[in-house]
N, C-alpha and C positions, 0 to 999 in steps of 0.2 A: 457478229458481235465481237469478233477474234476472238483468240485461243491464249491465255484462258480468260474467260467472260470477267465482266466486272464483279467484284466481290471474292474472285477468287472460285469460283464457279466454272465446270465446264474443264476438268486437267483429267477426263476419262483416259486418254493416251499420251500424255506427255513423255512419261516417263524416262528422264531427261536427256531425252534427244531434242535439240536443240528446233530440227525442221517443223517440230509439233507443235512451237511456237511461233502464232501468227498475226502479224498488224493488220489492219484491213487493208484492202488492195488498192495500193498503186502501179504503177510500172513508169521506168524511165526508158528512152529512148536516144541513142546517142549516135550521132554519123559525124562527116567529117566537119561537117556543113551547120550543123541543129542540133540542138538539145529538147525535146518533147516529154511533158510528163502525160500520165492517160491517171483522171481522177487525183485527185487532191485529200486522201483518207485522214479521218481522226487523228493520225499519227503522224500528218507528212513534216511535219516539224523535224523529227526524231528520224526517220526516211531520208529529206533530204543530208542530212549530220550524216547518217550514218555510210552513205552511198554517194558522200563527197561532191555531190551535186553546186556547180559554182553559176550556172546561170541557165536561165531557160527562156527558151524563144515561141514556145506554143504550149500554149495548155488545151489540150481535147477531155470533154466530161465524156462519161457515160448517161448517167443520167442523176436524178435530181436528187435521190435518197442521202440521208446524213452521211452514211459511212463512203460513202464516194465522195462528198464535197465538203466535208465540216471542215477540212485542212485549209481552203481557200484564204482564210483570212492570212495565213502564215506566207502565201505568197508576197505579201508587202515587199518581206525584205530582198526578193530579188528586183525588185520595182526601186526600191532604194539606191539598190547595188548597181543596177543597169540605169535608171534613171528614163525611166520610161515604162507608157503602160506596156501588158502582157495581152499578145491576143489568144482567145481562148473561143475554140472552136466547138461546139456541141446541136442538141437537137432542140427546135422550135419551142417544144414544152420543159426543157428542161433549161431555157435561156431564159422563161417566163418565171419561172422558180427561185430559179438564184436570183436573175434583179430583186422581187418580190422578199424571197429570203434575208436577205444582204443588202437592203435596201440603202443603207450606209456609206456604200461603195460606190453607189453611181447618182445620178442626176444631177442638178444644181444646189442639192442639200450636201454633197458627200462631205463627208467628213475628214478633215484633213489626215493624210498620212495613211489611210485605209489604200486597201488591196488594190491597184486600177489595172481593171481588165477590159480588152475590148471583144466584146463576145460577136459572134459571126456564126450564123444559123448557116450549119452545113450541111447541104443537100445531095448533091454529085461530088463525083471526083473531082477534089483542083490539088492544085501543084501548091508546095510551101518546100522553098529552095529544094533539096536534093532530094524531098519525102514527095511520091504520090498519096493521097489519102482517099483514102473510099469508104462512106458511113456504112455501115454494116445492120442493119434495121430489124430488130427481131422483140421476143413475146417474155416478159417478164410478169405474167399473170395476171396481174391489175393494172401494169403500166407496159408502155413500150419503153423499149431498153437501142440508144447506138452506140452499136462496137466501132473500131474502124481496123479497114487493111492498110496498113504505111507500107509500101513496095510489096514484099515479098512475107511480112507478118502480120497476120489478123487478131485480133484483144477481142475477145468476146466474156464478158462478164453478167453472171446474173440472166443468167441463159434458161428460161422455160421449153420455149419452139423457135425453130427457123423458118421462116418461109423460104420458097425452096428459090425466089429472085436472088434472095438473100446469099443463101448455100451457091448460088455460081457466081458469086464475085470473090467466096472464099477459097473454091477451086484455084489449082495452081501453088497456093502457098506453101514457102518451105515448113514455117514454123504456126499453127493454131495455139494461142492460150484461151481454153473455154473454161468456164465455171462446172466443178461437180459437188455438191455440197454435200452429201453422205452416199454410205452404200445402199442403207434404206432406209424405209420403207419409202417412196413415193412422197412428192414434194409438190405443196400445190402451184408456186413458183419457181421453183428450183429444177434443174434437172440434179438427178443421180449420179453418180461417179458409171457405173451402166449404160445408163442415157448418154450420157457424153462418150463414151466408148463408140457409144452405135454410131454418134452424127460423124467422130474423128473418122472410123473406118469407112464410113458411107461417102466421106470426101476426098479418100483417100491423101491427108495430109502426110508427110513422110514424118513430122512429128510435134506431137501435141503435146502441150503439158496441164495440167489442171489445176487452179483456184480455187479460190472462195471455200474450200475444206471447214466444217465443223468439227469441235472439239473431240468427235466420237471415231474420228478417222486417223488414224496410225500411218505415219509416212514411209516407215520402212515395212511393215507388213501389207500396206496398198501394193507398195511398187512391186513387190514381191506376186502379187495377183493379176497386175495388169498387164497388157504386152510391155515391149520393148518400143514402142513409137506412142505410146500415150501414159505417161510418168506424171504423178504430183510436180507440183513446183514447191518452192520453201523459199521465205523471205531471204533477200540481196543474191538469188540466183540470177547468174548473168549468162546470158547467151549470146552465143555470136551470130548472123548472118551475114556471108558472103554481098 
């Protein structure tokens, strides 16, 4: 729901440290070649402003839930900008959704000046200029959830279980960002900030960071508990990979 909830709800750890406040999750992806966003959150309005974002060449969903796509419509304006649709790459049920959702957007009805996206149901690895992409397919409790690997980084959000196909396409990577959403009690969707502890080490990533944090999680007293290769993340953290 981010940190802090609507209504002003949900500021258990803020205490103004700035990483304790959080928008729902995007991530941008930049090479020399491409500019990539993963998820289009409630806030990507405010996201793309704030992280200087001047044009995007692929949009990849995770899946179909509000707080991952409600930003879509706000893509217009690079559709404007570029003069051209956006293709946007995601999974079979979660391409059923959005059409369906955003009905506005596509067929012979759309509506002038709306978002155009071309959506492409991704299944295997394919190449987009300088990015390998590889969907990442795992268990979000009621629903299935795809991550993807781009070369050498895997985005795994809204993380319940992995199948273990899954877990050796994510082997090798420098950098995992997985979802922990508290330190407890047990989540019937969610893994734990714990839970994710155990998949980071069991894949031996060299370093993980974690998402999707609830209001009740303290960033500088996490970091302080977890090793050194699996740290919170905090909105406009930027990383590099080689």
């Amino acid at each position: 729901m981010g940190v802090p909830v609507a209504g002003g709800f949900g500021r258990e750890h803020i205490n103004g440290d700035p990483r304790n406040e959080r928008f729902r999750c995007s991530a941008w992806i930049e090479t020399d070649e491409t500019s990539v966003v993963i998820d289009t959150s409630p806030e990507f309005r405010l996201q793309t402003i704030r992280s200087n974002i001047k044009n995007i060449d692929l949009v990849l969903i995770t899946h179909e839930h509000m707080d991952h796509i409600a930003g879509l419509d706000d893509v217009r304006a690079y559709n404007y900008a570029q003069k051209s649709p956006i293709p946007l790459y995601t999974s079979r049920q979660a391409a059923e959704s959005i059409e369906s959702r955003f009905d506005y957007m596509f067929g012979d009805d759309k509506y002038p000046g709306s978002t155009s996206v071309d959506i492409h149901v991704i299944e295997e690895t394919e190449k987009f200029r300088d990015l390998t992409i590889t969907p990442l397919n795992y268990n979000h409790g009621m629903i299935d959830v795809q991550g993807y690997r781009i070369n050498n980084f895997s985005y795994m959000t809204d993380v319940k279980s992995i199948p273990d196909e899954t877990k050796e396409k994510i082997v090798g990577s420098d950098v995992l960002v997985l979802s922990g959403l508290r330190w407890d009690p047990p989540h019937p969707t969610h893994l734990t900030i714990p839970e994710a502890v155990e998949i980071a080490n069991e894949l031996e990533i060299p370093q993980t960071y974690l998402i999707h944090m609830n209001s009740y999680v303290d960033h500088a007293k996490s970091n302080e508990k977890l090793p050194a290769h699996v740290q919170l993340a905090y909105d406009m953290m930027e990383i590099s990979i080689p």
